[in-house]
C-alpha positions as CSV (number, residue, x, y, z in Angstrom):
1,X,-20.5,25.1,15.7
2,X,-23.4,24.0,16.9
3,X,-26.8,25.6,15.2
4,X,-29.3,23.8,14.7
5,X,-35.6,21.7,18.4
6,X,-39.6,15.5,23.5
7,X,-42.0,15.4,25.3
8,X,-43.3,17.3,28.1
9,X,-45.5,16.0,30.3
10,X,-47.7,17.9,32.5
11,X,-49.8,16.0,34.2
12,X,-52.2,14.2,31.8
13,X,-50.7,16.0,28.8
14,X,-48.1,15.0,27.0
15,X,-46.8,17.6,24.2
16,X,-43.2,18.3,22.5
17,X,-41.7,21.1,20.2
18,X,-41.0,18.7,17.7
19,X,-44.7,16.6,17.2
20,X,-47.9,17.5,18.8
21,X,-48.6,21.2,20.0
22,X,-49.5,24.4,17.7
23,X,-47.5,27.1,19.2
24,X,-50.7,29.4,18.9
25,X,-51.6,27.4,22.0
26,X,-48.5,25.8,23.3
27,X,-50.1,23.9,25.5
28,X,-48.7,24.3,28.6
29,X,-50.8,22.3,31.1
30,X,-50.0,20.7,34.5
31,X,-53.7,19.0,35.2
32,X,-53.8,16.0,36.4
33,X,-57.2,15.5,35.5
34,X,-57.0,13.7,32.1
35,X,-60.4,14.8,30.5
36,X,-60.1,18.1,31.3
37,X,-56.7,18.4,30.3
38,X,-57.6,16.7,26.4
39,X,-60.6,18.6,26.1
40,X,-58.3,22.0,26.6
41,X,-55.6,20.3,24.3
42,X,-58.2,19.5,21.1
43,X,-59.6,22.8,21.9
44,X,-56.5,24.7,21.2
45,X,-55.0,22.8,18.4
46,X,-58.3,22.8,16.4
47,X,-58.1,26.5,17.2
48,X,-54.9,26.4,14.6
49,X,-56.8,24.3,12.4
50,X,-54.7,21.3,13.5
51,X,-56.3,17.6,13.7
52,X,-56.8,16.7,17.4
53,X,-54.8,14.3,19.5
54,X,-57.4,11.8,20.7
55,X,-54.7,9.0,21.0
56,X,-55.2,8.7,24.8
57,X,-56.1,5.7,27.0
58,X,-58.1,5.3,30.4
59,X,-56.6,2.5,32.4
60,X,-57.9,0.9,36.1
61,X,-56.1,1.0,39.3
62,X,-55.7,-2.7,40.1
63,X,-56.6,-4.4,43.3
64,X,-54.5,-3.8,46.5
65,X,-51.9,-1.5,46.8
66,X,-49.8,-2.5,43.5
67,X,-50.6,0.0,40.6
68,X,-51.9,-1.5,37.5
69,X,-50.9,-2.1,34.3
70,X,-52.5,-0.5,31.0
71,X,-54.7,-3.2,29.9
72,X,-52.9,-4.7,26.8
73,X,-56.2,-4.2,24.2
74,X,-56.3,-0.7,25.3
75,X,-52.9,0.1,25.1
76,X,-52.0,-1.5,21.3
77,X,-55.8,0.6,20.7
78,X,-54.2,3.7,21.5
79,X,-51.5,3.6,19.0
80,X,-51.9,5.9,16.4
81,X,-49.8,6.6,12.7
82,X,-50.1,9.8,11.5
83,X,-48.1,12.7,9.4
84,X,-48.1,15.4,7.1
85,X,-46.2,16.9,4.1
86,X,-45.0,20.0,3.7
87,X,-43.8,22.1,0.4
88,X,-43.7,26.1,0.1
89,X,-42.0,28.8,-1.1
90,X,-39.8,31.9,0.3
91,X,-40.2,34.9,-2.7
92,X,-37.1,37.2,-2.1
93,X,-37.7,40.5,-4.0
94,X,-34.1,41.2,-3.6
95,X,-33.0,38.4,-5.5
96,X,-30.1,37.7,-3.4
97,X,-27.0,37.0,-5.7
98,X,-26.3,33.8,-4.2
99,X,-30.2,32.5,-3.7
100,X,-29.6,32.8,0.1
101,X,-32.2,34.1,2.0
102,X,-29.7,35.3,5.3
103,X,-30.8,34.2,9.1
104,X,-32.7,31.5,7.5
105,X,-32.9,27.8,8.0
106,X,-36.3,26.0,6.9
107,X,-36.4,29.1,4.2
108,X,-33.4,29.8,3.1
109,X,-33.6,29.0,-0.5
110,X,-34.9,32.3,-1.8
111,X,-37.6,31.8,-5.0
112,X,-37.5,28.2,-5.5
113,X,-39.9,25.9,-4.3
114,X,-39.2,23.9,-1.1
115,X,-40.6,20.5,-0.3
116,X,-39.7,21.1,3.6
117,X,-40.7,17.7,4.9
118,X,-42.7,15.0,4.8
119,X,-43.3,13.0,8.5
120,X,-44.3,10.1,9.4
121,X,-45.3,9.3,13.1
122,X,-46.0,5.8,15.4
123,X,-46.5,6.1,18.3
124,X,-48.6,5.6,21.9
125,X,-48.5,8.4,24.6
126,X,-48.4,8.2,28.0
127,X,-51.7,8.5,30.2
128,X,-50.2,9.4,33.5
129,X,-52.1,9.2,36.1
130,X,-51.3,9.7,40.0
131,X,-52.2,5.9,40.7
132,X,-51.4,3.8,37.7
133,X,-48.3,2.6,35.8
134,X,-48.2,3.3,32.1
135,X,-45.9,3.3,29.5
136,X,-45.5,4.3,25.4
137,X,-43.5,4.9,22.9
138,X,-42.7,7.3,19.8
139,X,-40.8,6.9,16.2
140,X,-41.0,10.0,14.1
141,X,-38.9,10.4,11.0
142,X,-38.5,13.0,8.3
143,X,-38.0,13.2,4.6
144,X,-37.1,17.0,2.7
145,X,-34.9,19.7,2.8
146,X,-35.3,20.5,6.5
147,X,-33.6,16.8,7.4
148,X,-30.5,19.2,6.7
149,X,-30.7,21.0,10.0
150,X,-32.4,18.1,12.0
151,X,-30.0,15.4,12.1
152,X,-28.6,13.3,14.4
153,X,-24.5,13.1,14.1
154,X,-23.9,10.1,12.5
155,X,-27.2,9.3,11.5
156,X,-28.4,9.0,8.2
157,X,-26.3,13.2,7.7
158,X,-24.2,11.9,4.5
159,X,-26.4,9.4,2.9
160,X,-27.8,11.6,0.4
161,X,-26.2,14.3,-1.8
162,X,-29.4,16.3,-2.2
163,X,-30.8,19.1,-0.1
164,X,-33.8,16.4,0.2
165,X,-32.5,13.9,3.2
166,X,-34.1,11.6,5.3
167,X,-33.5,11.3,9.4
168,X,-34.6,10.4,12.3
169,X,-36.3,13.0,14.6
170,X,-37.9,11.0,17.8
171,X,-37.1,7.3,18.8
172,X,-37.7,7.0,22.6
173,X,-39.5,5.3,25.6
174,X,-41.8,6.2,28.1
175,X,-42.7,5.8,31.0
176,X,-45.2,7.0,33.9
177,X,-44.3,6.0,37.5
178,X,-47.1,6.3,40.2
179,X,-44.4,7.2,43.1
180,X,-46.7,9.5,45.6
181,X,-44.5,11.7,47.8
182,X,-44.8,15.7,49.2
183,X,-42.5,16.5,46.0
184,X,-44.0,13.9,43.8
185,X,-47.7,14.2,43.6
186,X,-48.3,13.8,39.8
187,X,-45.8,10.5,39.8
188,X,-42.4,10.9,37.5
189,X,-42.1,10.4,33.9
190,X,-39.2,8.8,32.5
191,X,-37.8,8.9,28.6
192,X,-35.0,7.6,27.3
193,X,-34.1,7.8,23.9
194,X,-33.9,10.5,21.0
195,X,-36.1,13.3,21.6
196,X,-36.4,17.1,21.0
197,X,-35.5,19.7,23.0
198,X,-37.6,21.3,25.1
199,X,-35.8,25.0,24.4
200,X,-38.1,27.7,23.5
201,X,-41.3,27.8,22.0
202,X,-40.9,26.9,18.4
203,X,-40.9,23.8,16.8
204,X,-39.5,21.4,14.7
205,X,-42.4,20.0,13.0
206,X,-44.2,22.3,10.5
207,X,-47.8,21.1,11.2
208,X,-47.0,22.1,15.0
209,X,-46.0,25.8,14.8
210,X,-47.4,29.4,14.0
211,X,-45.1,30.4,11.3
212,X,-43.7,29.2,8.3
213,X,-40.7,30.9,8.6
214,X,-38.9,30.7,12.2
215,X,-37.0,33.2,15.1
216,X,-34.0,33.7,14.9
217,X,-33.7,32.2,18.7
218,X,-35.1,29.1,17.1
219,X,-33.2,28.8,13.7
220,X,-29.9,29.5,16.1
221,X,-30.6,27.8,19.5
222,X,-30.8,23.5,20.2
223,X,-32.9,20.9,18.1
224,X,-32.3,17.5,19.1
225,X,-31.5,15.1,21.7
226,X,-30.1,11.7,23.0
227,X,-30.4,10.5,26.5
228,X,-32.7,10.7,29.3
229,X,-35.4,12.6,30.4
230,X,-37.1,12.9,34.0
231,X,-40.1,14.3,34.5
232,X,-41.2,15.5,38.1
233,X,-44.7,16.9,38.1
234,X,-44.0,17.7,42.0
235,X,-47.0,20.0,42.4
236,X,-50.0,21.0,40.5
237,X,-48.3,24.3,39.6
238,X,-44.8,23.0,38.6
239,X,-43.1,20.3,37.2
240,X,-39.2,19.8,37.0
241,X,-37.4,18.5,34.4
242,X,-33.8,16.9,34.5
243,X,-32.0,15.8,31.6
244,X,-28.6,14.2,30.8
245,X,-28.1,13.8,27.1
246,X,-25.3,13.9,24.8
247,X,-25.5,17.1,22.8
248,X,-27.0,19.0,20.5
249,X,-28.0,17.0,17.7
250,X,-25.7,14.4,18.8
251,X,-26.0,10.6,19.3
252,X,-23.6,8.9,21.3
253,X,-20.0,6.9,20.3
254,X,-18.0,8.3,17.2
255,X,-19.7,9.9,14.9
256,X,-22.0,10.4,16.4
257,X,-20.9,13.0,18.9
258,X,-18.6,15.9,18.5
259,X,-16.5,15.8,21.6
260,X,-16.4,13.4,25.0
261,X,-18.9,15.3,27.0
262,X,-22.5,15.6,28.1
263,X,-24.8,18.3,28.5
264,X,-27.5,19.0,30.9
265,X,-30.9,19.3,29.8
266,X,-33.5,20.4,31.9
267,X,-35.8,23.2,34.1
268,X,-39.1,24.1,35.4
269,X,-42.6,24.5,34.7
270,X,-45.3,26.6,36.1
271,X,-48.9,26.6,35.8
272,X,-50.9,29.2,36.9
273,X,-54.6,30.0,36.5
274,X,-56.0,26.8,35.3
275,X,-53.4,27.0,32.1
276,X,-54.1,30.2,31.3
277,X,-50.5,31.5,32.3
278,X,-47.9,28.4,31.7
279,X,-43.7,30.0,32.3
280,X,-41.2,27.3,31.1
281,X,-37.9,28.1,32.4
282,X,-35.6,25.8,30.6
283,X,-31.4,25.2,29.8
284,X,-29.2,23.0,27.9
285,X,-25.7,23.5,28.8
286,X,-22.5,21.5,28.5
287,X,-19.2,21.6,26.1
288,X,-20.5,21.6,22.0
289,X,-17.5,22.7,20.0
290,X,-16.0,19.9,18.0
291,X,-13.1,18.1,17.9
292,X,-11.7,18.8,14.3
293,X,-10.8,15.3,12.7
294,X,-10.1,17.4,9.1
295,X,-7.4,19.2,10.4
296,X,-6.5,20.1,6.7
297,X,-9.7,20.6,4.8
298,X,-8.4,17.6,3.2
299,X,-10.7,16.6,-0.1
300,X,-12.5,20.0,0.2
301,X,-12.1,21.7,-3.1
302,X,-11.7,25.5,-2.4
303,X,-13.3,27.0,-5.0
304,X,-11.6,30.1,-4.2
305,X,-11.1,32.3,-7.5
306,X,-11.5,35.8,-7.8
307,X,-11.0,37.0,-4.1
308,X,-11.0,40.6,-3.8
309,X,-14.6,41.1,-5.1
310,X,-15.7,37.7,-4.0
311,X,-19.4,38.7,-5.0
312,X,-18.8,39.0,-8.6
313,X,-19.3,36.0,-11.3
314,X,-16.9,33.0,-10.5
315,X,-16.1,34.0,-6.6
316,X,-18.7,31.8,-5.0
317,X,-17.6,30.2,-2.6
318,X,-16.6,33.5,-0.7
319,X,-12.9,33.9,0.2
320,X,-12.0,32.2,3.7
321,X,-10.5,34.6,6.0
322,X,-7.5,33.3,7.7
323,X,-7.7,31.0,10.7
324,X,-10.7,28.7,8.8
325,X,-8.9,27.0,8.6
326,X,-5.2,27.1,8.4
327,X,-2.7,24.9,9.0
328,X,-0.6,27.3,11.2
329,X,-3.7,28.5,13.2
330,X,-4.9,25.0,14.3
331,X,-4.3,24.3,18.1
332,X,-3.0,21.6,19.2
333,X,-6.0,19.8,19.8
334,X,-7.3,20.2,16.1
335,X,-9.7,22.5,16.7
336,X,-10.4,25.8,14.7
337,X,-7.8,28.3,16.3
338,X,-10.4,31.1,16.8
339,X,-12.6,28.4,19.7
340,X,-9.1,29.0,21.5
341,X,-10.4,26.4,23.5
342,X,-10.6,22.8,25.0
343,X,-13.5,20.6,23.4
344,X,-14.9,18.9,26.6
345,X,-14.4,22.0,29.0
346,X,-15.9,25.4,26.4
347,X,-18.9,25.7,28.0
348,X,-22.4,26.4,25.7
349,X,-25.4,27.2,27.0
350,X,-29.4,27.9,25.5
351,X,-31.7,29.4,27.6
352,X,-35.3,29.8,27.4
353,X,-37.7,32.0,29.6
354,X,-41.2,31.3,27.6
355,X,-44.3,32.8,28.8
356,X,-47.6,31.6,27.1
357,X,-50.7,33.7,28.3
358,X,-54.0,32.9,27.3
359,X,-55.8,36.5,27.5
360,X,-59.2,35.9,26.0
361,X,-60.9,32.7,24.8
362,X,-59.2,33.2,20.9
363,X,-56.5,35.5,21.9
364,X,-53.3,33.7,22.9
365,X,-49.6,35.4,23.8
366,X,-46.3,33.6,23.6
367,X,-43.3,35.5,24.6
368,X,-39.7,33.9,24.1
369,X,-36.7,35.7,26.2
370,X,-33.4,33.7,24.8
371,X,-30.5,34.1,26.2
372,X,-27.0,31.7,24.2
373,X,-23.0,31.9,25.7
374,X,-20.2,30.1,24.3
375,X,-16.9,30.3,26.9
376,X,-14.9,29.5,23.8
377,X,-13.8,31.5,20.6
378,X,-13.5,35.0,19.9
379,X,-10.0,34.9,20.4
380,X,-7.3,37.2,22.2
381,X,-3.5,37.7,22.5
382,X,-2.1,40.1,25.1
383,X,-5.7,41.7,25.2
384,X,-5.0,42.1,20.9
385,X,-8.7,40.6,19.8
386,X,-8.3,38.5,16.7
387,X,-9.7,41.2,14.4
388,X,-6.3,43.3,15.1
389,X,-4.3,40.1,14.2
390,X,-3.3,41.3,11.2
391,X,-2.6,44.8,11.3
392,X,-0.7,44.3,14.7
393,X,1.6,41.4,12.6
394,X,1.8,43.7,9.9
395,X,3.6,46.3,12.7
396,X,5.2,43.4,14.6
397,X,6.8,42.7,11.1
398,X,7.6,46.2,9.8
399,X,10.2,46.3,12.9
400,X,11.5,42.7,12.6
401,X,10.2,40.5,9.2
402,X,10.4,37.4,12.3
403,X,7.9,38.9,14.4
404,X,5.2,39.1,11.1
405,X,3.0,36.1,12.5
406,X,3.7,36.3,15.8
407,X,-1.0,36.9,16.4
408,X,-2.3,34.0,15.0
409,X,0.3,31.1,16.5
410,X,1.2,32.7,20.0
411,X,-1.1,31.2,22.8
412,X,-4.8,32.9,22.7
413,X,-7.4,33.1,25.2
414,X,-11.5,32.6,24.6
415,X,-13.3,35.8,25.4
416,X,-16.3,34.1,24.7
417,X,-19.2,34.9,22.5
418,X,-23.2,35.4,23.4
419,X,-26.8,36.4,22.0
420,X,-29.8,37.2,23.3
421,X,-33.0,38.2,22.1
422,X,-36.8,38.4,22.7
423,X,-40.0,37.3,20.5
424,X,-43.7,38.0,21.2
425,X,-46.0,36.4,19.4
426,X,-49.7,36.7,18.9
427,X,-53.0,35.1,17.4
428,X,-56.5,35.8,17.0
429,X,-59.0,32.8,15.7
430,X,-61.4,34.3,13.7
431,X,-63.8,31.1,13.6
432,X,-63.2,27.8,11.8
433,X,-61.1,28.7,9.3
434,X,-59.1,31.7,9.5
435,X,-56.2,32.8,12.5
436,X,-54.6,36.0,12.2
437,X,-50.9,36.5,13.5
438,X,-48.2,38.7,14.2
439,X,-44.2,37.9,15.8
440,X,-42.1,40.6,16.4
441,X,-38.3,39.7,17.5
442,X,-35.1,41.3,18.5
443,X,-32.1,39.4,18.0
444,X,-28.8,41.0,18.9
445,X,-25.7,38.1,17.6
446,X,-23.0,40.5,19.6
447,X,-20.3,38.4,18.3
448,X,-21.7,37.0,15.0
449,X,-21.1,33.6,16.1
450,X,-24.4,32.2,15.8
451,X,-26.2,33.3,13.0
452,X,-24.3,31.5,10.1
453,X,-25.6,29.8,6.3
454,X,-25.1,26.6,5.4
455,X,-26.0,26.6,1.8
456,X,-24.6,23.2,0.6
457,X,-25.7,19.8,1.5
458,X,-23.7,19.0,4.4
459,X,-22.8,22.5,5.5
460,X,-24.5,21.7,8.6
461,X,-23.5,18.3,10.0
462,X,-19.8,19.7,8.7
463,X,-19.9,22.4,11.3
464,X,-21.4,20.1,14.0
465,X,-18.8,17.0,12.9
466,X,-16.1,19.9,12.8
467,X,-15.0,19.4,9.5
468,X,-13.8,22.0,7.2
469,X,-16.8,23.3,4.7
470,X,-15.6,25.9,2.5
471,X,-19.8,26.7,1.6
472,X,-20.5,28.0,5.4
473,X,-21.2,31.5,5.8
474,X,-19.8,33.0,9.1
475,X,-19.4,37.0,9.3
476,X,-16.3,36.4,11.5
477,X,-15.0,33.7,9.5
478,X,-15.5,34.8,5.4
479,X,-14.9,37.7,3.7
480,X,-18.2,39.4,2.8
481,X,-19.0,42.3,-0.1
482,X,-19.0,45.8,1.1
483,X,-15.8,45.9,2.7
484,X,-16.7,42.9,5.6
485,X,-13.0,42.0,6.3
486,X,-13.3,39.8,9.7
487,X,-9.2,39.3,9.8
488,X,-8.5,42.8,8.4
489,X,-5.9,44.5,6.8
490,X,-2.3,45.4,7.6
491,X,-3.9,48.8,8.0
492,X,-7.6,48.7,9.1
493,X,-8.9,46.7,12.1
494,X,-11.1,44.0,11.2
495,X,-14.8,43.5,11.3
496,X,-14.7,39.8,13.5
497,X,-17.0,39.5,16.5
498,X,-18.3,42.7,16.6
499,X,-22.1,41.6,16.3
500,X,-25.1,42.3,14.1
501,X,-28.7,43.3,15.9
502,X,-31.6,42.1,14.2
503,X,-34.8,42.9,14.2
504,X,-37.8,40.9,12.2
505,X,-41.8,41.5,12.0
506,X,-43.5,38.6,10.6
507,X,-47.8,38.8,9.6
508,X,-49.7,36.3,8.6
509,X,-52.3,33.6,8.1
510,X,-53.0,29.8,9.0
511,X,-56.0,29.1,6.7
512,X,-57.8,25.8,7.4
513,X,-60.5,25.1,5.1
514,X,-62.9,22.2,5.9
515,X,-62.5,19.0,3.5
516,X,-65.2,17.0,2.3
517,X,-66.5,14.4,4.6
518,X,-65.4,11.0,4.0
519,X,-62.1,12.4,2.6
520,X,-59.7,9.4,2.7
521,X,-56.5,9.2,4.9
522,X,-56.5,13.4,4.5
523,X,-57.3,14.8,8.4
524,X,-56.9,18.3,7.2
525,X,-55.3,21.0,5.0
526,X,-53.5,24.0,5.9
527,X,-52.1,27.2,4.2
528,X,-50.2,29.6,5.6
529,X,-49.0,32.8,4.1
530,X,-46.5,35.6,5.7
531,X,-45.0,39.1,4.9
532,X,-42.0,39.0,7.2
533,X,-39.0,42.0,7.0
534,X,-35.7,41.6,8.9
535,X,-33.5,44.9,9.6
536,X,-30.2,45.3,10.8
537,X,-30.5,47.8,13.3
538,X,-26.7,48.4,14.3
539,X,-25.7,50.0,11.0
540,X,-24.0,46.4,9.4
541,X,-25.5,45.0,6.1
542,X,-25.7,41.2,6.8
543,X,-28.2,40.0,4.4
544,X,-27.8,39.4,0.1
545,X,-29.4,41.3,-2.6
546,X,-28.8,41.2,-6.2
547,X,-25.7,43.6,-6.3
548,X,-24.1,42.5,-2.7
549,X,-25.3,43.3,0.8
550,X,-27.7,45.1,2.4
551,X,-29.7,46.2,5.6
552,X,-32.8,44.7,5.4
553,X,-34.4,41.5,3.8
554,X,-38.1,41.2,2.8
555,X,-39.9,37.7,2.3
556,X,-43.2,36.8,1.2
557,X,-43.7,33.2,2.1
558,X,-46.4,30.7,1.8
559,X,-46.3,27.4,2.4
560,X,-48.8,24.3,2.6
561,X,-49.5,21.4,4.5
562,X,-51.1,18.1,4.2
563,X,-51.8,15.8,7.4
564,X,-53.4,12.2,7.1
565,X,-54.0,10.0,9.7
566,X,-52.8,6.0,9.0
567,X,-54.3,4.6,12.0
């Protein structure tokens, strides 16, 4: 299970969601007139108190008709090493039993402080321009707590038995070709590497985005990528973007990808108004669901004491329900029976409609419509969904003691599982220093697949490698206080699959105060506090408290953020 966000390059500007843009802004430009298109991108990151991107390059048509090549004193000039760190805190009043803060990634370790990440970036962005050549580069990698949900399969995901890991979160090349045609009039930029995806408006990097704490569409939907990326700014308006890459969060060979597969990557982009209304229409789709290689949670120490209240002292881990797995409910393939599925055909799909809508000159709007299917899981027998299984055995095998297991090991189709959801987001720059905010999103799960915790080290590369992880959280998957049963009982339908609607209200902050001049290596300083309150709004109680479960979740969240500047 896939859960865990490259460059984009609109005509002069190159941004990504995982280095370079503040969401306040998300700087959706298609110019191809470099100056203007810098001066609007420094504008709107100093807006969110972020250091400006002046790492760009001028270069000189050569003579003839052959484009020219970035002067080589120009281009090593243009280089630039920067980063920031990163450390907060996520204050749960609830004080969840288990010090899980529910539908959280980045902040999901409730009153305990969190160094998130620390980053450090090389790296020399393109300068496209309609009559020159050009080419760059980026490495970006990542130290903290957050490496946990940004890794690259069979990168760097086991090497450190802390929540604190290190990865690698861009490592890719670029390049600007000058081709001039009726559906190429900005050129085509290539990129081949590792990059993020371009899903959404949300961002990997801290530094980069409006909240702390994240959407749920974000936490939920695709991080990372490896393969290649093409660029087509065909018109002034709209670029198109195509994209063959391996996964999410995967890299390429065993282990580091999941399944034999690729995805597509890709979509358009509209400018309208000078930048002031930017649409991003964008997909990644293709087979995710792993092949399981630990058919037998072999080496996994259940943990499982205690099961019928599972929320009391000494029943952490929570009981697995069956099927997660068990030896009898594995296919054949040695996948989880409940995908009910083939690896390389279960199709998953993200998708993005983001609107960013500059209103007045400090008043920006950014609304995210998200839209996730899986073909596989959420299984059926003979139209009996898997959370009848075990009260129709248990009547099966009240007739005839042969026919008690019959749901569970008979064949079983996919009925598939989706969310969807919608964020708007908004911000106000005061002046220099202060930014007021507000996000307000509706997530509806319908078949609990997505939202999931992944308290333990490796819960997340586990679920991605599809190995057996005893420490995930899945509502259809483990048994939760409060009578959450997702196989049920030879009496009672179960609770599997049948979806959680959440909605979450987040206010806030980014405070920028001005440093000292002359302050060394230090381009800046950020703090940014949040209330944020999450509600179930369907009647379920997916989120922890001190006793159990509950309804709703409040946060108060701050964190900080340091960025320096190397070179």
């Amino acid at each position: 299970m896939d859960i865990t966000r490259s460059h984009t390059m609109f005509g002069a500007v190159t941004w990504r969601r995982g280095a370079s843009l503040c969401l306040g802004a998300l700087l959706y430009l298609f110019s191809g007139n470099v100056s203007q298109a810098q001066q609007a991108d420094d504008e709107k990151r100093s807006m969110l108190g972020a250091p400006t991107d002046n790492v760009r390059v001028e270069t000189q048509a050569g003579a003839g008709d052959a484009p020219a090549t970035p002067d080589t004193e120009s281009w090593t000039q243009s280089i630039a090493v920067d980063g920031f760190a990163e450390g907060g805190i996520a204050i749960n009043p609830a004080m969840p039993f288990n010090g899980l803060n529910w539908g959280q990634l980045y902040t999901d370790r409730a009153n305990t402080p969190i160094f998130n990440s620390g980053v450090l970036t090389a790296q020399r962005p393109l300068t496209p321009k309609e009559e020159t050549f050009d080419y760059g580069f980026k490495l970006q990698g990542m130290i903290g707590e957050d490496v946990r949900y940004n890794h690259y399969m069979g990168q760097l995901d086991y090497l450190i038995p802390s929540r604190t890991q290190v990865g690698l979160i861009e490592a890719h090349a670029l390049m600007h070709i000058p081709v001039k045609s009726p559906l190429t009039e900005g050129g085509v930029d290539v990129k081949v590497g590792q990059f993020v995806t371009l899903n959404g408006a949300e961002l990997i990097i801290a530094k980069d985005n409006l909240f702390y704490s994240h959407a749920y569409m974000f936490n939920f939907g695709p991080f990372l990528d490896t393969g290649v990326m093409v660029t087509n700014h065909a018109k002034s308006w709209l670029d198109i973007y195509t994209g063959v890459i391996s996964g999410n969060n995967m890299f390429v060979g065993w282990p580091g990808d999941n399944n034999h597969a690729v995805d597509f990557h890709g979509g358009f982009g509209f400018n309208f108004f000078d930048g002031d209304l930017v649409i991003m229409a964008i997909t990644t789709t293709g087979p995710e669901n792993a092949k399981q290689t630990d058919k037998y949670g072999a080496g996994w120490p259940t943990g499982f004491v205690n099961d019928a209240t599972p929320w009391l002292p000494g029943g952490w881990p929570y009981a697995t329900a069956p099927g997660w797995p068990a030896t009898a409910t594995m296919s054949a393939w040695g996948t989880p029976s409940q995908c009910a599925c083939a690896v390389n055909s279960a199709i998953r799909s993200w998708n993005n409609l983001t609107t960013t809508w500059k209103a007045a000159e400090n008043l920006f709007y950014i609304t995210d419509i998200s839209f996730m299917v899986d073909t596989g899981w959420n299984p059926s027998t003979f139209g009996f969904p898997y959370k009848s299984w075990t009260a129709a055995n248990a009547a099966l095998g009240a007739q005839n003691p042969a026919n008690g297991s019959f749901f569970g090991t008979a064949p079983a189709r996919p009925m598939g599982v989706t969310a969807y959801g919608v964020a708007q987001n908004v911000s106000y720059k005061l002046d220099d220093v202060w930014l007021v905010k507000a996000r307000l999103e509706y997530f509806r799960d319908a078949n609990n697949f997505f939202v999931s915790g992944y308290p333990g080290y490796y819960g997340n590369a586990n679920a991605q490698h599809g190995f057996w992880d005893p420490s995930i959280i899945n509502r259809n998957n483990t048994n939760l206080p409060g009578g959450w049963t997702p196989a049920g009982t030879a009496t009672q339908t179960g609770t599997a699959y049948t979806g959680t609607s959440y909605l979450a209200l987040t206010l806030g902050a980014t405070i920028t105060p001005k440093l000292p001049e002359n302050t060394p290596y230090l381009s800046g300083l950020m703090f940014r506090p949040e209330l944020r309150w999450d509600q179930a709004v369907n009647g379920v109680t997916p989120f922890f408290n001190k006793n159990g479960m509950s309804a709703s979740q409040g946060l108060i969240n701050m964190d900080i953020i340091l960025p320096f500047t190397l070179l």
